[in-house]
C-alpha positions, -999 to 999 in steps of 0.1 A, spaced: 277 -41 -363 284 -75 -374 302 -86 -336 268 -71 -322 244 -95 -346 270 -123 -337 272 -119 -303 230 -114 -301 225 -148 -318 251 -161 -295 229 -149 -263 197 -164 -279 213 -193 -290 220 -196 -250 187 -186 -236 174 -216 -257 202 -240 -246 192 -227 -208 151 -234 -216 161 -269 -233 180 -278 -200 152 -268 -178 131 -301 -173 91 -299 -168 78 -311 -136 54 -327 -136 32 -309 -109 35 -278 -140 -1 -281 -154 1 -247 -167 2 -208 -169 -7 -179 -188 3 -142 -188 -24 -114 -197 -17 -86 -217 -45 -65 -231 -73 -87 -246 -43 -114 -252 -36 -145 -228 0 -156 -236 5 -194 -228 39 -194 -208 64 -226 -200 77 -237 -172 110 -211 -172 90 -182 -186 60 -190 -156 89 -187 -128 100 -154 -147 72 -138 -151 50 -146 -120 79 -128 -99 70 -99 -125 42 -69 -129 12 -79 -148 -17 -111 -145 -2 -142 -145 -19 -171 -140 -2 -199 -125 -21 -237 -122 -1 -262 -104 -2 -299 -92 6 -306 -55 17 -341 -60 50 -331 -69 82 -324 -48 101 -295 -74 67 -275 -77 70 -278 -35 101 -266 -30 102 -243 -61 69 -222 -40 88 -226 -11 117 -201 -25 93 -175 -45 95 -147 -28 70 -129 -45 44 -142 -22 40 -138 24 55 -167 40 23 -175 52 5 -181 14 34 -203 3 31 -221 35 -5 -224 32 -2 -234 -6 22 -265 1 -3 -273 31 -30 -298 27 -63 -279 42 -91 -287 28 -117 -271 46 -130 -242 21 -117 -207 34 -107 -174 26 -79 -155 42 -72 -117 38 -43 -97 37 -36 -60 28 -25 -65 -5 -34 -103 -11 -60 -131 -3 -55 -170 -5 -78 -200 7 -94 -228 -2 -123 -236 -22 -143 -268 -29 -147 -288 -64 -159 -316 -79 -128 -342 -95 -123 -348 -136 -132 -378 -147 -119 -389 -175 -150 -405 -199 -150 -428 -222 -174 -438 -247 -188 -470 -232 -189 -458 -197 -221 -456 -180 -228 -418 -173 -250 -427 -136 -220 -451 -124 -195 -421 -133 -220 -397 -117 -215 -422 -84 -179 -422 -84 -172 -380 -88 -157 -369 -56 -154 -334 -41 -112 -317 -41 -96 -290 -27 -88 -262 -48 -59 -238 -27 -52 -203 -43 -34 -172 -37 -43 -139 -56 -30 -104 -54 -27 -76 -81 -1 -93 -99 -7 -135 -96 -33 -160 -94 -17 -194 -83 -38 -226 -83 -28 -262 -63 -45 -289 -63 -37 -327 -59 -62 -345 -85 -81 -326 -114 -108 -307 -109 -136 -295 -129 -138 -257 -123 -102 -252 -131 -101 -273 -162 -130 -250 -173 -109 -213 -164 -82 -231 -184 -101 -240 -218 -124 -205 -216 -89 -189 -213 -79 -209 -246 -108 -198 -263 -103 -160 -260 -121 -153 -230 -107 -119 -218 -99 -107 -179 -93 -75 -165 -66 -82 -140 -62 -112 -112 -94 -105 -93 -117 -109 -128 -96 -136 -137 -104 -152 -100 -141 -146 -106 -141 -165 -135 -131 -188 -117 -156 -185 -91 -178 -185 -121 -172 -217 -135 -175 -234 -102 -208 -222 -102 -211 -240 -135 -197 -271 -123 -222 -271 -92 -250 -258 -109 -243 -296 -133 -244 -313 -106 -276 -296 -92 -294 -299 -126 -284 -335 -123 -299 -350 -91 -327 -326 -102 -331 -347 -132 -330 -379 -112 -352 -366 -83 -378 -359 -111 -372 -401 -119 -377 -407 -89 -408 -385 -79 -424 -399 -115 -415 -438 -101 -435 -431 -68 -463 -411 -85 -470 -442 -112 -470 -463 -77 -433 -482 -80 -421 -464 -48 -405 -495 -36 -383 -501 -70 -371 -462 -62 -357 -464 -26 -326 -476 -32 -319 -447 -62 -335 -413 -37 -306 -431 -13 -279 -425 -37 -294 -389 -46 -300 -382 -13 -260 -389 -1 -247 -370 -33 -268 -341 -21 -253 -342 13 -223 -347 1 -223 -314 -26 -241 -294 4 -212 -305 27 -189 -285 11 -210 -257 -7 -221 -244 21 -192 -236 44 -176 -220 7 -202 -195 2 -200 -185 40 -161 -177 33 -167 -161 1 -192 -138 17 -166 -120 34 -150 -103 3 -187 -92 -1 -189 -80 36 -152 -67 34 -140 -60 -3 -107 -63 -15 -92 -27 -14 -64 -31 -36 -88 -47 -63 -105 -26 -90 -136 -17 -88 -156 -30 -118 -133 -67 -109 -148 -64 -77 -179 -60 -84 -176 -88 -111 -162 -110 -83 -197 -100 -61 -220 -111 -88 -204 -145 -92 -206 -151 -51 -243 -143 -59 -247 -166 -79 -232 -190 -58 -258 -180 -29 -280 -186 -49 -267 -220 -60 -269 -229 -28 -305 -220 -17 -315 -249 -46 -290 -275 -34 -312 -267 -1 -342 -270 -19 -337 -301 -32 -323 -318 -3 -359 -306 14 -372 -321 -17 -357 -356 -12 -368 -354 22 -407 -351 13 -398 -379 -11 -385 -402 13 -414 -393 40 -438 -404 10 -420 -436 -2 -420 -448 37 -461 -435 40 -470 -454 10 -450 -483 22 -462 -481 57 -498 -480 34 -489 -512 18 -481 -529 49 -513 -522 66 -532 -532 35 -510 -569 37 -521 -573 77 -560 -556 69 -561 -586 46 -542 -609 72 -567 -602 93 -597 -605 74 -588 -640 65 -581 -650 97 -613 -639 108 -629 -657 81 -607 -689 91 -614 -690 127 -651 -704 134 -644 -732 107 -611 -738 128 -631 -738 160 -656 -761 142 -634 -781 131 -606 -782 163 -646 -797 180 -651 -825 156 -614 -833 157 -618 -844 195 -612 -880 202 -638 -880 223 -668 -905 229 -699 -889 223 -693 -866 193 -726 -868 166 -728 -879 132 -695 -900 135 -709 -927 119 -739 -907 98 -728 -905 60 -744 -869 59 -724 -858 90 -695 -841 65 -720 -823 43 -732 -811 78 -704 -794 94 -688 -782 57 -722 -766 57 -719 -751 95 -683 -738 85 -696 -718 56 -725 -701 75 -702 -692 104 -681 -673 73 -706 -661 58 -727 -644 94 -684 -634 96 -684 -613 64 -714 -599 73 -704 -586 108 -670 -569 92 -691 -553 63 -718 -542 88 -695 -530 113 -674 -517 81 -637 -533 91 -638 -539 57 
């Protein structure tokens, strides 16, 4: 009895030595196994174990790193073609289906990192769109991606906090889910500023607004860029569902596409929106020009028989009258102002103005 406790604490003293000599990679962001209501947080040797294993695991990885590469290239739990596909660097959002697996790629916004000083609109400017590639069957979920991304740091802390998941397919639509809450953010956010901007034109300060509907306008475009053409791939798990998957995950998974959908049909109404915005800032502009020439013209009308009057008188000619009268100055001053005068009267008779 004794030799068996001995030689037990001799096997776990070695499976610790083993874990201590296996180094992190870097590109190990992290990993979870599911059991029951329970997410168990794993390490880097008990990941590799278990995600060649039965059960949801959850593995989130970083592509920037060679022994994450090469350690997906030899796990043979997955097709050739999904470890292939996750080492890859696609970027185009897609969704590929197989008879007991699906991977692809999905679209979403980058991390920053805030700080407390930092200026929330000029960190607004500089948050770019990643590349998010996954694999999913009954058994794993893997995530790569090469800089952080919103969507996935959200799966990550809602898994922390107790959030509970059926198998891989629920565990995929929550992820679906919180890119939906990621986008729908960012959507809330140039809805906010489009309402800035539509007040601006409104109280008449449409020029002081261009430059701001500008930088709204290209963060739309750039947000609808990549939503769209995800949706259109994550419709076909709608149009063709996942026949390995259980039924209520599935339908879990539908709902969050849905949302997506619908996600997208407001990123498309505020784009159309920004448009009208833009079509008004450049009609009252166009207005303000028109008024600036209306008045142009008004003057010069006003201007030109005292010019003519004057261009006469300003002959050096022999013969002009009153050139040596004292009187002769009150005289044509006099002539100028009745020829603006009978002016005025023609353009509010003939109501030019």
């Amino acid at each position: 009895m004794n030799n068996t406790s001995a030689s037990s604490r001799e096997s776990d003293r070695t499976a610790v030595s083993t874990q201590q000599d296996s180094p992190i990679p870097p590109g190990f962001i992290c990993a979870f196994h599911f059991v029951g209501a329970q997410a168990l947080r794993l390490s880097w040797d008990e990941a590799r174990r278990e995600i060649a294993g039965a059960g949801p695991t959850w593995l989130h990885l970083s592509a920037n790193d060679d022994t994450v590469e090469s350690w997906l290239t030899g796990v043979t739990a997955m097709p050739d073609v999904a470890r292939e596909f996750l080492n890859g660097e696609d970027k185009r959002p897609r969704v590929h289906m197989g008879g007991t697996f699906m991977y692809g790629v999905v679209a979403d916004l980058e991390r920053i990192s805030e700080t407390p000083d930092a200026d929330p609109n000029a960190q607004a400017t500089r948050r770019a769109t990643g590349a998010l590639r996954f694999y999913v069957d009954k058994n794993r979920m893997i995530t790569v991606r090469a800089q952080p991304l919103q969507s996935t740091d959200r799966l990550r802390h809602a898994v922390l906090e107790g959030a509970m998941f059926r198998d891989t397919v629920d565990l995929f639509a929550g992820l679906i889910r919180a890119l939906n809450d990621t986008f729908a953010d960012r959507i809330d956010e140039t809805g906010d500023r489009l309402d800035d901007v539509e007040e601006g034109v409104l109280d008449g300060r449409h020029s002081n607004w261009r430059a701001e509907l500008g930088a709204v306008r290209r963060r739309l475009v750039e947000v609808k860029r990549f939503v769209d053409p995800e949706r259109h791939a994550l419709t076909q798990l709608v149009m063709q569902r996942l026949e390995w998957a259980e039924p209520r995950s599935m339908e879990t998974l539908i709902q969050a596409i849905q949302v997506l959908n619908g996600l997208a049909a407001g990123l498309e109404a505020q784009y159309e929106r920004s448009k009208l915005l833009q079509d008004e800032i450049a009609a009252l502009l166009s207005e303000d020009i028109n008024r600036k020439l209306l008045w142009l013209a008004i003057m010069s009308a006003l201007l030109m028989p005292a010019t003519l009057v004057s261009g006469i008188f300003g002959m050096n000619v022999a013969g002009l009258p009153g050139t040596h009268a004292s009187y002769s100055f009150l005289i044509v001053i006099g002539v100028m102002a009745i020829c603006a005068g009978f002016t005025l009267y023609l353009l509010r008779r003939l109501r030019l103005w």
